[in-house]
C-alpha positions in Angstrom: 0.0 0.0 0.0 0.9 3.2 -0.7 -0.1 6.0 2.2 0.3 9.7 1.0 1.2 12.2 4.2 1.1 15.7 3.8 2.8 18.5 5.6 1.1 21.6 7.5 -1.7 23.2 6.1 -1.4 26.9 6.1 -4.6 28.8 5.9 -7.1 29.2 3.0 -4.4 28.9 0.4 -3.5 25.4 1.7 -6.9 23.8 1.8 -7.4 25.5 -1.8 -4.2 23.9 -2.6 -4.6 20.3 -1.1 -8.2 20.1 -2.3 -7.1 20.9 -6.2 -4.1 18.9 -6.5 -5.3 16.0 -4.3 -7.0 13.6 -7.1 -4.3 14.0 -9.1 -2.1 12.8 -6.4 -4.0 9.9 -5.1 -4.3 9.0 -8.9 -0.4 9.7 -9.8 1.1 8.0 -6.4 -1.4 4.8 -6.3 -2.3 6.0 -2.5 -4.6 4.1 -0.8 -4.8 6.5 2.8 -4.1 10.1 3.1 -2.8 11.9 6.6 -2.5 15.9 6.5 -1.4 17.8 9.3 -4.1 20.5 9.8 -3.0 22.5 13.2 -2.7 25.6 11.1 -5.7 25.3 8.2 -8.1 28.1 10.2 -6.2 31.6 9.2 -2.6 29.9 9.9 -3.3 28.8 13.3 -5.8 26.6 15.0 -8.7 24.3 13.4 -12.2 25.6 13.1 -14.5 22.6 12.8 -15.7 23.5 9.2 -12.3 24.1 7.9 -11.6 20.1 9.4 -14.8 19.1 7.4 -13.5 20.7 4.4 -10.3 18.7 4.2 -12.1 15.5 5.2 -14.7 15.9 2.6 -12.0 16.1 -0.2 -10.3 13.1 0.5 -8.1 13.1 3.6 -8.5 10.0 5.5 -7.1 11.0 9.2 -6.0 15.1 10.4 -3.0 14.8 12.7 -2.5 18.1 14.4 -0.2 20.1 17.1 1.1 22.8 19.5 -2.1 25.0 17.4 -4.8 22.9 18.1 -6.5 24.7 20.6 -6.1 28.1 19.0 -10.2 27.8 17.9 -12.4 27.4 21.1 -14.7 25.1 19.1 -12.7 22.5 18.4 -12.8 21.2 22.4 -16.1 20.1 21.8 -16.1 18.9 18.6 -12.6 16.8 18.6 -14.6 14.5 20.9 -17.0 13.6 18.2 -15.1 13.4 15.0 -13.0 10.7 15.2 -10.8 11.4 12.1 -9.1 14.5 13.8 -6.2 13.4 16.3 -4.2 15.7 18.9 -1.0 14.7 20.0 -0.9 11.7 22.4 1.3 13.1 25.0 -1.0 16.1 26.3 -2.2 15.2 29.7 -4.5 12.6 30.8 -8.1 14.1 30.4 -7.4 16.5 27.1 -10.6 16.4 24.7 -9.3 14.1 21.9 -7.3 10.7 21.5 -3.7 11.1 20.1 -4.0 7.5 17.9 -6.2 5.3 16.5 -7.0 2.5 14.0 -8.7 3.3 10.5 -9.3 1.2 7.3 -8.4 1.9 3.7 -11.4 0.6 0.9 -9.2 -2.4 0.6 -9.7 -3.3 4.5 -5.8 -3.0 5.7 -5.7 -1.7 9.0 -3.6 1.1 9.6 -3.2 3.1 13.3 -2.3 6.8 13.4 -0.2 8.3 15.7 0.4 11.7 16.5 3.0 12.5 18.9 4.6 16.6 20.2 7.8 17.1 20.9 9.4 18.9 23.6 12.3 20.3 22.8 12.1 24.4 22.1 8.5 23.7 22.8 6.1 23.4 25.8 7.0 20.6 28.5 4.6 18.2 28.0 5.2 14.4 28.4 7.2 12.6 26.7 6.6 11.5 23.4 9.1 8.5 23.7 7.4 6.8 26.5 4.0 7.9 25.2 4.8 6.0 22.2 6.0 2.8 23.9 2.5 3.3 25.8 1.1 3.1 22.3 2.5 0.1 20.4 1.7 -1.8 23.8 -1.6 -0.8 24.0 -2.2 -1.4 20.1 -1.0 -5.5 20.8 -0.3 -6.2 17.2 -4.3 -5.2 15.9 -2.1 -4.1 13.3 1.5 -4.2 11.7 1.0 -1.0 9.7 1.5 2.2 12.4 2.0 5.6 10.4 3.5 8.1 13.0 3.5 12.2 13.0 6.3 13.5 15.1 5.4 17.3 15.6 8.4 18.9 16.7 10.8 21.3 16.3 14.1 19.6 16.7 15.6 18.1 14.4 17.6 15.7 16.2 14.6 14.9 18.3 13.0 13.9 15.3 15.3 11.8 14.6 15.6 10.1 18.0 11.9 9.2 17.5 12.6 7.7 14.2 15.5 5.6 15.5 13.9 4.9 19.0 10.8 3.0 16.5 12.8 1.7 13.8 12.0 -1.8 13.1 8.2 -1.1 15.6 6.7 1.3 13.5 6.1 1.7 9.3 7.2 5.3 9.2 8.1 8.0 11.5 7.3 11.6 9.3 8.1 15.1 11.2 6.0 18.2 11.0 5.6 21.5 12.5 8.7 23.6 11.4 7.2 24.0 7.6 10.4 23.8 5.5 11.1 20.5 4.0 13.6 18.2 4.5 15.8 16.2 1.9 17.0 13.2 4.1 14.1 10.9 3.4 15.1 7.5 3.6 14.3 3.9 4.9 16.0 3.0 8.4 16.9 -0.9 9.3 14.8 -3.0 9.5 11.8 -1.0 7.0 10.6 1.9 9.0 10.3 4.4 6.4 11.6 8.6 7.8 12.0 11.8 7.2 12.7 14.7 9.4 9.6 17.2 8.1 7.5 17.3 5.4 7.2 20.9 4.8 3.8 22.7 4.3 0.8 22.8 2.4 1.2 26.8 2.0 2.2 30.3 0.3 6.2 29.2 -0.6 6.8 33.2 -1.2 6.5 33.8 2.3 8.1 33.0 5.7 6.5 29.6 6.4 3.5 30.6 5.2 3.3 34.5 6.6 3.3 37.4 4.7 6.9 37.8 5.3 6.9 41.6 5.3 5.2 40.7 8.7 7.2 38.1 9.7 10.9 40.4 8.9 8.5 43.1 10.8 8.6 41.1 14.2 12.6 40.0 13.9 13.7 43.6 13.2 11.6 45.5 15.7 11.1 42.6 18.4 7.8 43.8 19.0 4.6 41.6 19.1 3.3 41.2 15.5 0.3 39.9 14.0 0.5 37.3 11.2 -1.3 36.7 8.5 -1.6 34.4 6.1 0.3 35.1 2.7 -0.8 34.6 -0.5 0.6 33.7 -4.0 2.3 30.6 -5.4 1.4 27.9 -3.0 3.3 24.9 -2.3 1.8 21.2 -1.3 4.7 19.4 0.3 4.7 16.2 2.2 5.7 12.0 1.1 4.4 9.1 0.3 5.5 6.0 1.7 5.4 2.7 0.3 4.4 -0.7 2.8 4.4 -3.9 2.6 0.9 -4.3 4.2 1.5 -7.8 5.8 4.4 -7.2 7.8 4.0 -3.5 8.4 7.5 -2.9 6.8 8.7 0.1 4.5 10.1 -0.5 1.7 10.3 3.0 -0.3 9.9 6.8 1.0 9.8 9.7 -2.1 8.7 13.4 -1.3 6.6 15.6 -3.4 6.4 19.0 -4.1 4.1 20.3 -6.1 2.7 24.1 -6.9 -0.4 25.6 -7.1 0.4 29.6 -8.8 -3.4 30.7 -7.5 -5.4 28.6 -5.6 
């Protein structure tokens, strides 16, 4: 099977983006699932429910998410009741939401989700590493196929995640920073990585912000709003190749692709 992950969201011109170049991607890459990351989909940060329908209704299979998820009030209530959205699995006991979960492509291949927040340059929440462990344990082999989001900003603890599964897990893909990586590769023995899959977004920007904006905050140091940019927008992310009865990896490839108005 072939599942299709892409990278962060960003705003109105990355759900325009994703929902106009998505058939041709499914069709092109043979994908049987589709994972997006959609922490940043309601005006760059945050899910509003009706932007989370959106992406679902145009082919998306499971919304991983982030440090952002919060940012719309409504989502408390309604992450409880749409099972397709995850949050990360290491907030604390008793957050709205589950952080993984089992799901089915139209061929019937099982295949759990997992969505796990790093800590490192970001806010102390538990640990992802033991979280995961927690995870595979609790899972008990339902399934050999595990597809894992590592939201996080360092790079290294990205890859600690990636080697801390190999040879547990079919793939360990990083999001959150926006900017694609180029070390995509398959670690011994077939658990398919890569550090971040970049953004779904306006690639004339600064991840995703109107950069005059973004240049605004580093040169004065004073609090700026952001907004969204516009323009030529980028859908990033990777599709990942896996053997579906042993759960193994066998290829990795990123995409890029460009959208010049959604």
């Amino acid at each position: 099977m072939n599942l299709l992950f892409l990278g962060d969201i960003v705003g109105k011109p990355g759900r325009l983006a994703v929902r106009a170049l998505l058939p041709k991607l499914i069709h092109r890459e043979q994908a049987s699932f589709v994972v997006a990351n959609c922490e940043n989909i309601s005006g760059g940060a945050g899910v509003a429910p009706e932007n989370c329908r959106e992406l679902l209704d145009a082919g998306i299979d499971v919304l991983t998410s982030g440090n952002h998820i919060w940012r719309k009030r409504e989502i408390v209530d309604y992450i409880d009741h749409e099972p397709r959205l995850l949050r990360p699995a290491n907030f604390p006991p008793g957050t709205p939401g589950v952080g993984w979960r089992c799901f089915r492509t139209p061929d019937g291949t099982s295949v759990a989700v997992v969505n796990l927040i790093g800590r490192v340059f970001m806010d102390a929440l538990d640990c992802p590493f033991q979280a995961a462990d927690g995870i595979l344990a609790s899972l008990g082999g339902r399934t050999p196929v595990v597809f894992v989001d590592m939201h996080a900003e360092a790079t290294s603890e990205k890859g600690a995640m990636g080697w801390h599964l190999a040879g547990r897990v079919s793939a360990v893909v990083g999001s959150h920073t926006h900017v694609q990586t180029s070390d995509d590769r398959v670690l011994e023995p077939g658990t398919a990585f890569l550090t971040d899959a970049g953004m779904c977004g306006p690639i004339d920007s600064v991840i995703g912000v109107k950069r005059e904006l973004a240049i605004r905050r580093f040169v004065t140091h004073l609090p700026t709003a952001f907004e969204t940019a516009t323009g030529r927008t980028a859908v990033q992310g990777a599709v990942v190749s896996i053997d579906a009865a042993s759960g193994r990896a066998t290829a990795i490839k990123r995409i890029q692709e460009y959208v010049d108005r959604p």
